[in-house]
C-alpha atoms as one frame of an Amber mdcrd trajectory, in Angstrom:
protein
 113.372 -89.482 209.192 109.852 -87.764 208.232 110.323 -85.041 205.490 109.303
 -81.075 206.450 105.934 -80.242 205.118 105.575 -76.530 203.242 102.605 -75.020
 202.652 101.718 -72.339 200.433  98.675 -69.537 200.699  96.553 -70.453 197.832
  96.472 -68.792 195.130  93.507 -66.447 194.151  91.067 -67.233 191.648  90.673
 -64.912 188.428  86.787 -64.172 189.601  88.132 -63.039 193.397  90.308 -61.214
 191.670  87.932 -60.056 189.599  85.720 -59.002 192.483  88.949 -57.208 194.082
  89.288 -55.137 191.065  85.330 -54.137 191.073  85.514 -52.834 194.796  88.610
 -51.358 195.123  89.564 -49.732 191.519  88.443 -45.411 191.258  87.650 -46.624
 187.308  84.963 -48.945 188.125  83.215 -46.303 190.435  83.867 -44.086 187.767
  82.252 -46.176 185.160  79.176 -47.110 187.560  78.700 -43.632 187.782  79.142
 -42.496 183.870  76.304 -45.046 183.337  73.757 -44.303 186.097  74.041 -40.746
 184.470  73.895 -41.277 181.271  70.929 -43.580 181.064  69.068 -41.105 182.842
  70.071 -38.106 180.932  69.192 -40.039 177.433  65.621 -40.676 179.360  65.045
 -36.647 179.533  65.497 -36.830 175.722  61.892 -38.570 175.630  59.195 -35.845
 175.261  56.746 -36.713 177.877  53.471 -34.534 178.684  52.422 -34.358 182.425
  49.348 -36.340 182.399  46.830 -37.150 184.955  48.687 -36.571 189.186  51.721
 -35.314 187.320  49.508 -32.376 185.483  48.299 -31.589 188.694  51.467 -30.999
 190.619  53.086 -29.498 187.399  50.056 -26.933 187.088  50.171 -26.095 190.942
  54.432 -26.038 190.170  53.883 -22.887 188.002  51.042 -21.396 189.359  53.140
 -21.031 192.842  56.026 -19.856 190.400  53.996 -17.212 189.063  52.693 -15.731
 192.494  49.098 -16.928 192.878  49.353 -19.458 195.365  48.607 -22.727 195.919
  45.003 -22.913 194.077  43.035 -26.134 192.850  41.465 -25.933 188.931  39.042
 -23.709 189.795  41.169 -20.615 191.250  40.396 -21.029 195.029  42.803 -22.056
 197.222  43.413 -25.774 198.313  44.999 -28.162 200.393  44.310 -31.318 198.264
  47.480 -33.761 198.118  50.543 -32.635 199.986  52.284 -29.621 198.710  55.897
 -30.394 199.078  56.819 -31.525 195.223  54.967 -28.516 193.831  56.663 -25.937
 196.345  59.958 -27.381 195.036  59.281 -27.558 191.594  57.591 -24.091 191.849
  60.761 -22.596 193.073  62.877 -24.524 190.559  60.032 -22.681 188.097  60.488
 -19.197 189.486  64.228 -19.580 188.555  64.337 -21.114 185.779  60.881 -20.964
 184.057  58.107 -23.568 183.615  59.179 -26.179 181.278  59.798 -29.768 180.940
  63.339 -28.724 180.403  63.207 -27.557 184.066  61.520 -30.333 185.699  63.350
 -32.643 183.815  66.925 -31.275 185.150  65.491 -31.067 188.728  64.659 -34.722
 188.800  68.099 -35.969 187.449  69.733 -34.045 190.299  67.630 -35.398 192.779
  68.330 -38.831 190.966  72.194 -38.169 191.242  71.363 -37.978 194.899  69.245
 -40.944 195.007  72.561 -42.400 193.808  74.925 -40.763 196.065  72.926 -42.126
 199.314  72.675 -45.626 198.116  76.301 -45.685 197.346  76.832 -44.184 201.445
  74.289 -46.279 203.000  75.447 -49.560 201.286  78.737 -48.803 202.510  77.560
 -48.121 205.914  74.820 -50.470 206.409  76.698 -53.747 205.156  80.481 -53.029
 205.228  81.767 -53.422 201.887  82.578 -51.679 199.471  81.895 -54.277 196.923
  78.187 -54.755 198.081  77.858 -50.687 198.337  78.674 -50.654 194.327  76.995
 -53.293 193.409  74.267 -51.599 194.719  74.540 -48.904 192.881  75.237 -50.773
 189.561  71.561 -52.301 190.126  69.933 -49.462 190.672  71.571 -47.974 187.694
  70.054 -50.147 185.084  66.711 -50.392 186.807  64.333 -49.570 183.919  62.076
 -48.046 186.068  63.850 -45.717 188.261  65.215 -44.702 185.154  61.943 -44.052
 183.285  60.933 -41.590 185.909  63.511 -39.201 185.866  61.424 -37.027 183.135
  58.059 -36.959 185.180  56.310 -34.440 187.080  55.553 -37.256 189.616  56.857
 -37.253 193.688  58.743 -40.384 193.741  62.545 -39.221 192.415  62.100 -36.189
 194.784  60.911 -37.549 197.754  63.157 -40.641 197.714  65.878 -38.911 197.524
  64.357 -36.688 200.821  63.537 -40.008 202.413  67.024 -41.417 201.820  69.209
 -38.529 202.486  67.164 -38.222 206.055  68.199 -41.685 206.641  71.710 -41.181
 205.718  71.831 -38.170 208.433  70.330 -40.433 211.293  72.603 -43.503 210.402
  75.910 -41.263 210.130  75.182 -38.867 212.836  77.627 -37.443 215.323  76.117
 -34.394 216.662  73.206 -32.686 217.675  73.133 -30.795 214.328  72.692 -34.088
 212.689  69.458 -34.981 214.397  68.181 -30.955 213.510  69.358 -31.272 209.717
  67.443 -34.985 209.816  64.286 -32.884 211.347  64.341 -30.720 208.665  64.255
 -33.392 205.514  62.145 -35.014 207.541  59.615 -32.055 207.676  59.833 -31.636
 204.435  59.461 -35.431 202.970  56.484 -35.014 205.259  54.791 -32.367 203.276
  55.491 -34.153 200.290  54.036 -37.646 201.671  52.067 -37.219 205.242  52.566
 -40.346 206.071  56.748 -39.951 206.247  56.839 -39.672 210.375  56.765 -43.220
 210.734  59.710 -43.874 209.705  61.671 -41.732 212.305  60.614 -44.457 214.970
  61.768 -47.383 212.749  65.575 -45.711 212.305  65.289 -44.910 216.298  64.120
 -48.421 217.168  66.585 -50.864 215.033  69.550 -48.050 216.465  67.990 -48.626
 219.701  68.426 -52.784 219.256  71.720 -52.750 217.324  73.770 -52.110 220.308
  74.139 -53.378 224.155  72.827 -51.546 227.516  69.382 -51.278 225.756  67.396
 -49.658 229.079  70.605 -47.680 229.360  70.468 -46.112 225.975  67.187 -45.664
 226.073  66.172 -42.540 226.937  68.443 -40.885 225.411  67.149 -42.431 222.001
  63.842 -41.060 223.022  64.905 -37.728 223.704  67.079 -37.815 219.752  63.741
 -39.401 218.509  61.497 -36.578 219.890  63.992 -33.689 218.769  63.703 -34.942
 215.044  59.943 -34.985 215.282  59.598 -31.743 216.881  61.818 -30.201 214.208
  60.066 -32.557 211.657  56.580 -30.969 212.960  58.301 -27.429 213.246  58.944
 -27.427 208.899  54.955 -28.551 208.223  53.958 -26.151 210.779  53.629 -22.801
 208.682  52.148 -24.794 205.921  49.624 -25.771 208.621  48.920 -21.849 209.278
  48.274 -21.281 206.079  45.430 -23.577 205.704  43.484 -22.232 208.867  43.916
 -18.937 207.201  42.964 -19.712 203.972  40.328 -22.711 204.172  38.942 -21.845
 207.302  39.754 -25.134 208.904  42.927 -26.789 210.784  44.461 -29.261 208.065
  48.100 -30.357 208.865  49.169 -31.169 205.725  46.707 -32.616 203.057  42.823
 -32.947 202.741  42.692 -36.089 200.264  43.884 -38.808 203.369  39.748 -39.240
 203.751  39.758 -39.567 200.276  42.428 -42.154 199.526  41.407 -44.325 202.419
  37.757 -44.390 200.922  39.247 -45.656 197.385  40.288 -48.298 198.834  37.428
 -49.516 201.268  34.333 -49.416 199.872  31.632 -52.122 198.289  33.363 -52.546
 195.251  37.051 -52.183 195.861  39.605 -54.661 194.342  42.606 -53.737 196.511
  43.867 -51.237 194.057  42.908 -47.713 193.727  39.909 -47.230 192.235  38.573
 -43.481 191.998  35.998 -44.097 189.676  34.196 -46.340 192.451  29.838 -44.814
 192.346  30.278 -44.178 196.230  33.687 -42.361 195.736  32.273 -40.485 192.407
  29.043 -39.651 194.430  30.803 -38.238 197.444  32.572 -35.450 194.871  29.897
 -34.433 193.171  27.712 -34.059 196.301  27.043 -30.504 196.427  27.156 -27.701
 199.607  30.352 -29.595 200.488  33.688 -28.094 200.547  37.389 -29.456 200.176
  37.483 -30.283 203.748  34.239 -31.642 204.484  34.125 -33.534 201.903  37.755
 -35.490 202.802  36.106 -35.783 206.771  33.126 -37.552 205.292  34.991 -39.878
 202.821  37.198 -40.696 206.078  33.569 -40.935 207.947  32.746 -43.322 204.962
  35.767 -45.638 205.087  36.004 -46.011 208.892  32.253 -46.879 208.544  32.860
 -49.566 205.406  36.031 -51.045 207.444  33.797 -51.173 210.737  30.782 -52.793
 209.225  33.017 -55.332 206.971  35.694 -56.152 209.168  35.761 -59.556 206.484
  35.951 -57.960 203.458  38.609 -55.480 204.556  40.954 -58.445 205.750  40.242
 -60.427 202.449  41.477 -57.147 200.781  44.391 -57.042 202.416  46.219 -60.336
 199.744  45.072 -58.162 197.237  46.671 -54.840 197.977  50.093 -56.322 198.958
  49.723 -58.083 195.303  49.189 -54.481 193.872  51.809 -53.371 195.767  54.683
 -55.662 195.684  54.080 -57.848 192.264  54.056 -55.893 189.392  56.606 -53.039
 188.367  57.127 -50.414 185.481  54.180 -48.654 185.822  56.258 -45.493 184.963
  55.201 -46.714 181.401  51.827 -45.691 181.797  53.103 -41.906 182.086  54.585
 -42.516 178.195  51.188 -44.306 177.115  49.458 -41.132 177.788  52.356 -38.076
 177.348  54.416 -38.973 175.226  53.953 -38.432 171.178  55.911 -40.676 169.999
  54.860 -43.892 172.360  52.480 -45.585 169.149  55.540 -45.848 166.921  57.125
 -46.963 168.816  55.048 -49.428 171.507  56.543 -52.369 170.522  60.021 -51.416
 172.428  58.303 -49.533 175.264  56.470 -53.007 176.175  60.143 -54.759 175.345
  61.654 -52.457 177.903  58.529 -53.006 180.336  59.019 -56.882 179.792  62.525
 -56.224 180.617  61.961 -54.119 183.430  59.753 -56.898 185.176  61.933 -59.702
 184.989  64.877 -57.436 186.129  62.536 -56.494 189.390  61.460 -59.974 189.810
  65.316 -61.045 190.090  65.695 -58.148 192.546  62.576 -58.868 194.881  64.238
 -62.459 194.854  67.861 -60.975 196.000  66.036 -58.790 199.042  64.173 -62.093
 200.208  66.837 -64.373 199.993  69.464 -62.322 201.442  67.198 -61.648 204.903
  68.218 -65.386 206.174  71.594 -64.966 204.585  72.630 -62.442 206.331  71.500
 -63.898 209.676  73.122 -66.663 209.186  76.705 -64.882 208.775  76.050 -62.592
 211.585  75.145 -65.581 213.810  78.576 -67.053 212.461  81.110 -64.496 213.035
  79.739 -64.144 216.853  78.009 -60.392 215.656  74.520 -60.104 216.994  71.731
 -60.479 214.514  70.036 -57.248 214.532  72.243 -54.045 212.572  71.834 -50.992
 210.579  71.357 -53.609 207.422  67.790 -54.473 208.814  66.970 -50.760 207.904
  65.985 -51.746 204.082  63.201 -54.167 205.373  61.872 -51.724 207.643  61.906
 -49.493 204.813  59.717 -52.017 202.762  57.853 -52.483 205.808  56.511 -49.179
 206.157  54.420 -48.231 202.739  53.580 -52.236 203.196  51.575 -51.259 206.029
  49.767 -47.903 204.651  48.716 -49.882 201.716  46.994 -52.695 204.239  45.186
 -49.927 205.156  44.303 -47.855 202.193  44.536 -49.003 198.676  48.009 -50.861
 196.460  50.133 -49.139 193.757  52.886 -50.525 192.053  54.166 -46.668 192.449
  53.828 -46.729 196.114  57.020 -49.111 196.209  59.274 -46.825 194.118  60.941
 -45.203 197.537  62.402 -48.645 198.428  63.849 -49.426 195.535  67.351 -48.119
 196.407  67.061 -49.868 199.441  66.091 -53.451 197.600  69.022 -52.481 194.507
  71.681 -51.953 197.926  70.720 -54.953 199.565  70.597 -57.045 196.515  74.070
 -56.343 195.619  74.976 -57.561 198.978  74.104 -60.510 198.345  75.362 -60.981
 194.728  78.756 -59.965 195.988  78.868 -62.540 199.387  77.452 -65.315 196.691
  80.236 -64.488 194.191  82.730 -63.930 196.835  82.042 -67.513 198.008  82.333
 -68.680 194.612  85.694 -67.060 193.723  86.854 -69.250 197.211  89.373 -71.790
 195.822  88.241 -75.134 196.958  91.633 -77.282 196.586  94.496 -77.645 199.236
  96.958 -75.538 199.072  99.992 -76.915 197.096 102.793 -78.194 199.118 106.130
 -79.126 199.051 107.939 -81.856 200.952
């Protein structure tokens, strides 16, 4: 006679439980959310000066607020750097006045957005709710996400353009999707030129997520196309204005010439380097204006890349290093605007310090969880490729433009969301498996 065997479920561990509580519980989300606002409004306490890009696009900001136009130091009009941030902040300016105050304010909304998307596209892009507020927990302590929030800088604005056009394209169930996508996408465009590129990326991993690839196809194309059009369609009048005010066809910006020569040229390092003789020489050549002067330093560049097809490849290791390896650079913005940053350096380095390690442990995250999540995909039967390759191609894209032109640190900030959502993936599936309890469950006989 053989005794009946009983088995019991087993029973959870305190950290799955733990990790239960953190994704399903409104007071977690709630407490995520006090502190991603809070560090960023106690940032905007910081008195901070625009200094060096950021004076430029604060003094075209108030200068569009006050009716003259878009002009460059010297009272004519311009097309140098894209216009986008300054248009905003200029009609954030004509409301509300000029100020720091203003600016300040602007950015923490688009910050609360920057927020808002990561939370919906971690959601969407990985399934869990856990991994979507993790996410958001990352990117709420990132020093240096924070530290921006008070500048007159493009990052905080166009990330949260670049992400919210994402979000549209990912969630979209209509026609009116794809227009509202063409229209963020138009205008991240005239706040970075190079935004387009992106549009294809979204189009191709949605394109090689799903079956009956020849069959979807074409219609893919044809969504693809209508968000560029519309895209095209927002730069367009911006475009007018330039043949009727310079005298020349510039689609958005006349410094691409100039930014590509930066970073190609005799002495380059793989950073950007404006003070470079040949660079320096080229502006203060005379009887050239704004837009000759971009065509030859794109002349110039092509030339330098064509005759030193060596040295440009040996560049490339260095620009991904400027790119990709250090972090916090929004300290340099305190260093030179803000009062108070000699009494007290010692904490701003602290928090730099700080910052760096925390970005190092992130970078780390995004790497390791590419394999990882192949690996589960491949072992639940789901095919490989998904909406959560969408963060690489992301980091992908500004990867590229900087192989090409020069490496900031600052060029990166725009993925960051991407790299805090993914992260937190990860850190919840590694917990999660760590929370598993490992003994048999108890029986009884």
């Amino acid at each position: 006679m053989s005794a009946k065997v009983i088995r019991f479920p087993t029973r959870p561990t305190r950290l799955a439980l733990r990790l239960e509580w953190f994704a399903t519980d409104r007071s977690v989300l709630l407490g995520i959310w006090a502190l991603y606002f809070a560090l960023r409004v106690a940032v905007l306490t910081i008195d901070v000066a625009p200094t060096s890009d950021a004076e430029w696009y604060y003094l075209r900001a108030a200068s569009l607020a006050a009716g003259r136009g878009y002009l460059d130091n010297a009272g004519a009009p311009t097309a140098f750097w894209p216009p986008g941030w300054p248009i905003a902040l200029g009609l954030v300016f004509a409301r509300f006045g000029a100020s720091t105050v203003s600016l300040g304010i602007f950015n923490l909304v688009s910050a609360m957005l920057i927020g808002a998307t990561t939370l919906a596209l971690g959601r969407r892009l990985f399934g869990s709710e856990g991994a979507a507020r993790a996410g958001l927990l990352l990117l709420a302590v990132y020093p240096n996400a924070i530290g921006y929030v008070p500048l007159a800088l493009t990052e905080v604005f166009y990330t949260a353009l670049l992400m919210a056009g994402c979000w549209v394209l990912v969630a979209r169930t209509s026609r009116w999707h794809l227009v509202g996508a063409g229209l963020l996408f138009g205008i991240a465009t005239l706040v970075k030129a190079q935004t387009l590129v992106v549009v294809p990326l979204v189009f191709a991993i949605a394109w090689l997520r799903a079956g009956d690839l020849w069959r979807r196809l074409p219609r893919l194309v044809g969504e693809g196309l209508l968000v560029l059009a519309i895209a095209a369609l927002t730069v367009l009048p911006w475009s007018i204005r330039n043949q009727a005010q310079l005298g020349h066809w510039v689609a958005v910006s006349t410094n691409g010439g100039y930014t590509l020569l930066t970073g190609n040229h005799d002495t380059a390092t793989g950073d950007y380097t404006p003070d470079a003789p040949v660079v320096e020489a080229l502006m203060a050549r005379p009887g050239l204006d704004e837009v000759a002067r971009d065509a030859e330093a794109r002349r110039l560049g092509l030339a330098w890349i064509r005759d030193h097809p060596g040295r440009f490849l040996a560049l490339a290791p260095k620009k991904l290093m400027r790119l990709w390896l250090p972090d916090g650079e929004a300290e340099w913005a305190y260093q030179g605007g803000a009062p108070g940053y000699d009494r007290f350096a010692p904490a701003y380095r602290a928090v730099r310090l700080l910052n760096q390690a925390f970005y190092g442990a992130l970078m780390l995250g995004f790497a390791v969880a590419f394999p990882a999540m192949i690996a589960r995909r491949r072992r639940d039967g789901q095919r490989w490729i998904g909406w959560w390759l969408l963060p690489y191609g992301i980091a992908l894209y500004p990867t590229l433009i900087c192989l090409v032109f020069s490496g900031q640190s600052r060029f990166h900030y725009p993925v960051m969301p991407w790299v805090c959502m993914t992260a937190g993936w990860l850190l919840v599936t590694l917990l999660g498996r760590a929370g598993e309890r490992r003994a048999p469950a108890p029986t009884l006989h």
